[in-house]
LUMMARTOR-996338 format. One record per residue (C-alpha): residue number from 1; y, z, x. Coordinates in steps of 0.25 Angstrom, whole numbers, plus 2048, in hexadecimal, padded with zeros to 3 digits. Example, Ala and Ser with C-alpha at 12.3 -4.5 7.8 and 13.67 -1.06 7.14 Angstrom:
// residues 2
+-----+-----+-----+-----+
: num :   Y :   Z :   X :
+-----+-----+-----+-----+
:   1 : 7EE : 81F : 831 :
:   2 : 7FC : 81D : 837 :
+-----+-----+-----+-----+
This chain:
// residues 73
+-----+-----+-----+-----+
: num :   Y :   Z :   X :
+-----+-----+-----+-----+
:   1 : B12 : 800 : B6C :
:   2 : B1E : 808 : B72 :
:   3 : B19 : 813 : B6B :
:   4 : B0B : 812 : B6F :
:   5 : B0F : 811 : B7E :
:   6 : B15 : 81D : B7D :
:   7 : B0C : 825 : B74 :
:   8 : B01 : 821 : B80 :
:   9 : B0C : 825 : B8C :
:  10 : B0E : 834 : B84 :
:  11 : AFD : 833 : B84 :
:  12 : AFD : 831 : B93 :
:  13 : B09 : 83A : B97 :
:  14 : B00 : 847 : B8F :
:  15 : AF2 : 842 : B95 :
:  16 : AF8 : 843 : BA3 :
:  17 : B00 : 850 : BA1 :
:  18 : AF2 : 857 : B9C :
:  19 : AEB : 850 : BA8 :
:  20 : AF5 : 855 : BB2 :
:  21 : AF4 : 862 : BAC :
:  22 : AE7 : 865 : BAA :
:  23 : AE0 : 85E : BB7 :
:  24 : AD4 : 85E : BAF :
:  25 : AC8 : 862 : BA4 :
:  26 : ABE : 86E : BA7 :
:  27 : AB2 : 86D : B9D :
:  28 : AA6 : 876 : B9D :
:  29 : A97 : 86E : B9C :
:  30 : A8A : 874 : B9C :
:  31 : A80 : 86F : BA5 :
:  32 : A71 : 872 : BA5 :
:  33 : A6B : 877 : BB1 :
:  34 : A5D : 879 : BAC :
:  35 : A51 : 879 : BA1 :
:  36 : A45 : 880 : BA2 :
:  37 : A3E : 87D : B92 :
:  38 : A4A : 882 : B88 :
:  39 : A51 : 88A : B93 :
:  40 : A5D : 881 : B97 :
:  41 : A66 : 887 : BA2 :
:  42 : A75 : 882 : BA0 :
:  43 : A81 : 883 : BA7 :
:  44 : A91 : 882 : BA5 :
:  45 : A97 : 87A : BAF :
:  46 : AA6 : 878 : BAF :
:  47 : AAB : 867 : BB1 :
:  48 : AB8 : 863 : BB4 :
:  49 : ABF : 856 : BB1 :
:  50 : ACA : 855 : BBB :
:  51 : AD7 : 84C : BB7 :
:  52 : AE0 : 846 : BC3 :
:  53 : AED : 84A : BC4 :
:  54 : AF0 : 83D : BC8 :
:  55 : AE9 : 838 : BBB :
:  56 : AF2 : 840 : BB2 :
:  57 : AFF : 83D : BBA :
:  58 : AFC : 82E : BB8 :
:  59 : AFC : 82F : BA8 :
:  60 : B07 : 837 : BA8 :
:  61 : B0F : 82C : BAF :
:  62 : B09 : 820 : BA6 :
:  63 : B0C : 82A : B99 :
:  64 : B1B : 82A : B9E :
:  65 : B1B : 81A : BA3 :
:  66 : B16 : 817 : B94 :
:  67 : B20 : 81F : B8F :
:  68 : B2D : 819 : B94 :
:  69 : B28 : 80E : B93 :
:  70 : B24 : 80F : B84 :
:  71 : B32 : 814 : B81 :
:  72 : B39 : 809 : B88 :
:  73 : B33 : 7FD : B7F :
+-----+-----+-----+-----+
């Protein structure tokens, strides 16, 4: 069990270093903007999924919190 908490603390520590780091994921989707009988018009649009920092910073404080304390039992 101690080793499982920690195993998760480390996992949370990692997920909020890369969330803090990176703020967010930027994908590329194509949309279709009109069909006229095979003709099909498409365009890229760019989406972002945006991360909180306070989100990240939060995991990384739980991911040390499970940590000590899977070290003191």
């Amino acid at each position: 069990m101690k080793s499982l908490i920690s195993i998760l603390g480390i996992l949370l520590i990692i997920v909020g270093i890369v969330t803090v780091a990176y703020q967010g994921i930027t994908y590329t989707q194509q949309e279709k903007v009109a069909q006229i009988g095979d003709l099909k018009i498409t365009a890229d649009t760019q989406k972002t999924i945006h991360f909180p920092p306070i989100l990240g910073g939060l995991a990384l404080a739980a991911g040390l919190v499970l940590v000590v304390i899977g070290r003191k039992k």
